[in-house]
C-alpha positions as CSV (number, residue, x, y, z in Angstrom):
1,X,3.9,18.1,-35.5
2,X,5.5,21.4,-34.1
3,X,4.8,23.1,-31.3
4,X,6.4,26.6,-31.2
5,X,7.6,28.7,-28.1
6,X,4.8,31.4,-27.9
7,X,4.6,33.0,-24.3
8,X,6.1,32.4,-21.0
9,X,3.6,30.9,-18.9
10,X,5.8,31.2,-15.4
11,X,9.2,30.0,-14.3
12,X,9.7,28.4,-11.2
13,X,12.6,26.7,-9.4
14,X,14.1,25.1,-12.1
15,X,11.8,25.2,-15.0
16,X,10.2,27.5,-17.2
17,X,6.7,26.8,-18.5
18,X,5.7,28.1,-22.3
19,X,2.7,28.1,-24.4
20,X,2.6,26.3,-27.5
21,X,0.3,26.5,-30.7
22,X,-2.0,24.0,-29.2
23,X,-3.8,25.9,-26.4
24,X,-4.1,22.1,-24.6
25,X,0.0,21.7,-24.6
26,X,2.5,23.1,-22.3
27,X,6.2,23.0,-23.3
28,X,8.5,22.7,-20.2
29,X,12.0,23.9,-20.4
30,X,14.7,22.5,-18.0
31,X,17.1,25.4,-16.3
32,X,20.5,24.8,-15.5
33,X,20.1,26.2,-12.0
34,X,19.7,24.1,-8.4
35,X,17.9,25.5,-5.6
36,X,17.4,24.8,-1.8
37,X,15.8,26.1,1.8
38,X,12.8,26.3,-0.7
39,X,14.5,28.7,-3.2
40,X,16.4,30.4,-0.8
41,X,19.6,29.6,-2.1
42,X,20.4,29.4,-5.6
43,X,22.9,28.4,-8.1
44,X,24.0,27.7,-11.3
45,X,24.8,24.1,-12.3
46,X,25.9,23.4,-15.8
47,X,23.9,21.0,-17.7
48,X,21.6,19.8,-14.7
49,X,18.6,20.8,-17.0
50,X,19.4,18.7,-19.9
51,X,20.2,15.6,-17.3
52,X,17.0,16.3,-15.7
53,X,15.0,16.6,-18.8
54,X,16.3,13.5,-19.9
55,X,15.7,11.4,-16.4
56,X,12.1,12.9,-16.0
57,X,11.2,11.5,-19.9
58,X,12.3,8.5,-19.0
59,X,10.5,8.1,-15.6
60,X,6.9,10.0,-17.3
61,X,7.4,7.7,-20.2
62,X,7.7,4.5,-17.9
63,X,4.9,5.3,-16.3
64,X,2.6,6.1,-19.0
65,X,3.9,2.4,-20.6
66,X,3.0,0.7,-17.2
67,X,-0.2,2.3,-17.3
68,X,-0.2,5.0,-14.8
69,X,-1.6,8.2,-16.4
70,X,0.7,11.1,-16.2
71,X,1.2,14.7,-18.3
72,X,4.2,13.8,-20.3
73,X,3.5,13.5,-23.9
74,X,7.1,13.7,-25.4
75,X,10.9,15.0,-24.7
76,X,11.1,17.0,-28.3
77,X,15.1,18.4,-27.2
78,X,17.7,18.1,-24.6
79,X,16.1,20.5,-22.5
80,X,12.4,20.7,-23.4
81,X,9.1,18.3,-23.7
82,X,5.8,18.8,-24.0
83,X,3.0,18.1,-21.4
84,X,-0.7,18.2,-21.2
85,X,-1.8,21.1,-19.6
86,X,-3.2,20.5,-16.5
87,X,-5.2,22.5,-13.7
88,X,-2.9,21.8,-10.8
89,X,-3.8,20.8,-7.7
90,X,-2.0,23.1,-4.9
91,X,-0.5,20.1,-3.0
92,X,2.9,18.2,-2.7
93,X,2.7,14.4,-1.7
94,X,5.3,12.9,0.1
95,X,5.8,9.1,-0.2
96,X,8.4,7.9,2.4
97,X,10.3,4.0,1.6
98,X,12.8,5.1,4.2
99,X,13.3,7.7,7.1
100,X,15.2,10.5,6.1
101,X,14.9,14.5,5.9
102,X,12.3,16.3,8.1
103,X,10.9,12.6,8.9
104,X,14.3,11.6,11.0
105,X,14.5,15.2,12.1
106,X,11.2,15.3,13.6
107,X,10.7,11.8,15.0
108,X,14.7,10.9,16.1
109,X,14.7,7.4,13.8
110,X,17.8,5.4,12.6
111,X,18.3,7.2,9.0
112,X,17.2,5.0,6.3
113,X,14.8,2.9,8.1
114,X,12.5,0.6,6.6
115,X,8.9,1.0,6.8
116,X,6.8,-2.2,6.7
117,X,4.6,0.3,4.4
118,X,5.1,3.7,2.9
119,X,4.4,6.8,4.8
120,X,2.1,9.7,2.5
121,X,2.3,12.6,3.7
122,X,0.3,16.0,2.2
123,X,1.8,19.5,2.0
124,X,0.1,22.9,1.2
125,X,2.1,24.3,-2.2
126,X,2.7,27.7,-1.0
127,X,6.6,29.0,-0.7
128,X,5.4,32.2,0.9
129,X,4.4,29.7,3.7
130,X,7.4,27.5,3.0
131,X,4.8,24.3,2.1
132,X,3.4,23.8,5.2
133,X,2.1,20.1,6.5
134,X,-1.7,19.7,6.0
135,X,-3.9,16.8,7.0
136,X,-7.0,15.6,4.7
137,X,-9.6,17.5,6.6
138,X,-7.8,20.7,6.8
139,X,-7.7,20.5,2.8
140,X,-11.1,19.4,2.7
141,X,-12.1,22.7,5.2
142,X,-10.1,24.8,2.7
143,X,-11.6,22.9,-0.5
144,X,-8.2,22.1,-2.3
145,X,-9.3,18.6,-2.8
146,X,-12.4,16.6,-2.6
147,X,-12.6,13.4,-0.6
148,X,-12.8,11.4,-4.0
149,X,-9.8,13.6,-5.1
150,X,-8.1,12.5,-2.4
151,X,-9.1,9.0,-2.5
152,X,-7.1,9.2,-6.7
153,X,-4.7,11.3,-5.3
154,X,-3.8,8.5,-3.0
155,X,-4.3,5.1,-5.6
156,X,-2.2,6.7,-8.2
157,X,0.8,7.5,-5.6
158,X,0.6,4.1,-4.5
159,X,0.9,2.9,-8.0
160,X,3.9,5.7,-8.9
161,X,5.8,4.3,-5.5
162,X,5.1,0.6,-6.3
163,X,6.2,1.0,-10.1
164,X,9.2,2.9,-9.2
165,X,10.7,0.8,-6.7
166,X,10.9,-1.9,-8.6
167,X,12.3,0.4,-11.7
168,X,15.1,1.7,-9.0
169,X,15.5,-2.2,-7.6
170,X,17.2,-3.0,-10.8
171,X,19.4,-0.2,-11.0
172,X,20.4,-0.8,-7.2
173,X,19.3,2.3,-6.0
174,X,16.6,2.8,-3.2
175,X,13.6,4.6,-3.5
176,X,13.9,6.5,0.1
177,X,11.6,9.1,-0.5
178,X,10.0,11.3,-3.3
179,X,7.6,14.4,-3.7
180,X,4.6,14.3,-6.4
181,X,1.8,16.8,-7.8
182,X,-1.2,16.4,-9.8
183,X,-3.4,17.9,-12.2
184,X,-6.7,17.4,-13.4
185,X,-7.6,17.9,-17.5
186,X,-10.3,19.9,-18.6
187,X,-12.3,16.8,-18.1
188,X,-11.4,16.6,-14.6
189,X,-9.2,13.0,-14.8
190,X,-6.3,13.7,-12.0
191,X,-3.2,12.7,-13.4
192,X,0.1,12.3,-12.5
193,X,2.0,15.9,-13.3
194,X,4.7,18.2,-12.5
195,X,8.2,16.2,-12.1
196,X,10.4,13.1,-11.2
197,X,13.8,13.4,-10.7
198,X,16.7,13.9,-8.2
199,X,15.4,17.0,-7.7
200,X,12.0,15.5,-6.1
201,X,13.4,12.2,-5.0
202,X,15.5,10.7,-2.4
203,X,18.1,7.9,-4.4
204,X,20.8,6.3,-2.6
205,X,23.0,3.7,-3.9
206,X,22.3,0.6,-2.1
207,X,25.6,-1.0,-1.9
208,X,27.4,2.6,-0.7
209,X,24.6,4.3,0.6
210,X,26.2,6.8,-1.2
211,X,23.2,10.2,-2.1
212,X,22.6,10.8,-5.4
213,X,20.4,13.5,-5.4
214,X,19.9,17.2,-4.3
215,X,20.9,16.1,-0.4
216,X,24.4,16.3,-2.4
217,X,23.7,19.7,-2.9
218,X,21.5,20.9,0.0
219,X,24.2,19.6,2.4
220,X,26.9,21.2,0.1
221,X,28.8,17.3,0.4
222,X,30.2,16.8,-3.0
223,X,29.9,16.8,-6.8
224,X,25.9,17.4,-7.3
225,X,26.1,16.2,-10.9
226,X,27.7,13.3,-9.8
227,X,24.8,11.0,-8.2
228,X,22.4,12.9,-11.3
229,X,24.6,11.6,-14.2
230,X,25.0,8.0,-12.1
231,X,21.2,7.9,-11.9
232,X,20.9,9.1,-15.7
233,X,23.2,6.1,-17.1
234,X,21.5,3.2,-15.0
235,X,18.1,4.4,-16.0
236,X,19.2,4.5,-19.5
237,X,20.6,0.7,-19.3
238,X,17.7,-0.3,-18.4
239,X,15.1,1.5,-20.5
240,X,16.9,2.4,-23.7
C-alpha cells in the first residue's frame, strides 16, 4: 500500500505533518533541526531526524507489541512513518522516575533522586503561553479533558512508564523523566500519540550518569548526536 505526500498539514518543532491518500492517515516527517527555551532557539543538526524517526518506531512499535495502543502504524523511510490520525488532546504529561529539570529547580532536591513512585504532572500545550502547569480541575473548568479522560490519560501513562523502564533497564539507561500526548480516533479511544524520543525524554547512562538527550543540547555541554546515536544502537540490540 502507498501513501503519497499530498498537503502539509503543519510543521512544528521538529516535524512536519502531511496528508496522505487515506483521509484517516497522517504521514510524519522527521526535520533535521533541534530546538530549545520552547522554540526559542533553533538549530540545525545533521541527521537528528532520521535517528529520531528511527528511535520513535522502535519505541511506538514496542508499545503497540506489549499491548499499549498508540498512533504508530509503520516507519515506511528514514525519515517518515505513518500514524493514525488522531484529534489531539491539548495537553503534555510529564512522568518523573527521577528529579531533574524544572522539578529540582523548583523544589531544591538532590538531582536524580528516586521517587518511591512516579510523579505525573499535566501541562496546557500552548507555546504562546510557554505550556503552562495545569491541575485536573482547572482542565476540567476549561473542558480539555473529561474526568474519564483523565482517568485513561493517566492508566495508559502508567503503563507507557512501566513498559519503558524496563525496555531502558536492559540497555542500562534510566528512565528520569519523559513528556507524552494523546489523541482520541474518530471513535473517541484515547491513545497514545505524538512522540518518544530524546527529544521528549530524559536518558542517562546509569553507569556514567552521562545525558543522552536534548539536556546535551539545551545546556550546550557536548556532542548532541552523541547520547541520540548511543541510545539508537542499544535500542536496536535489543529489539532488532
Amino acid at each position: 500500500m502507498t501513501f503519497l505526500v499530498a498537503t502539509l498539514i503543519t510543521e512544528g518543532k521538529a516535524k512536519q505533518l502531511y496528508t496522505t491518500e487515506n483521509e484517516e492517515v497522517v504521514r510524519v516527517h522527521y526535520l533535521n533541526q533541534a530546538t530549545a527555551l520552547n522554540g526559542k532557539r533553533k538549530e540545525s543538526v545533521a541527521e537528528k531526524g532520521l535517528v529520531n524517526n528511527e528511535i520513535d518506531s522502535l519505541i511506538f512499535n514496542y508499545l503497540n507489541e506489549s499491548g499499549i495502543k498508540t498512533h504508530f502504524i509503520e516507519k515506511i523511510s528514514a525519515s517518515d512513518q505513518l500514524v493514525y490520525k488522531m484529534q489531539m488532546v491539548p495537553l503534555e504529561v510529564v512522568i518523573r522516575n527521577f528529579a531533574s529539570g524544572s522539578f529540582q529547580k523548583k523544589f531544591q532536591v538532590a538531582y536524580l533522586k528516586p521517587f518511591d513512585r512516579p510523579v505525573h504532572e499535566y501541562y496546557l500545550k500552548s507555546d504562546a503561553l510557554d505550556d503552562p502547569f495545569i491541575n485536573e480541575s482547572q482542565i476540567q473548568a476549561l473542558a480539555l479533558a473529561t474526568p474519564a479522560d483523565l482517568a485513561v490519560i493517566s492508566r495508559l501513562a502508567e503503563q507507557v512508564n512501566m513498559a519503558l523502564r524496563q525496555l531502558f533497564a536492559k540497555i542500562d539507561i534510566d528512565l528520569v523523566d519523559f513528556k507524552l500526548e494523546f489523541g482520541k480516533t474518530p471513535d473517541g479511544e484515547i491513545r497514545v500519540a505524538d512522540e518518544i524520543s530524546p527529544d521528549s525524554c530524559r536518558l542517562v547512562d546509569q553507569e556514567t550518569h552521562q545525558s543522552l538527550d536534548k539536556d546535551v543540547f539545551r545546556h550546550r555541554s557536548g556532542d548532541v548526536m552523541s547520547g541520540y546515536r548511543t541510545v539508537l544502537d542499544r535500542l536496536l540490540a535489543v529489539l532488532n
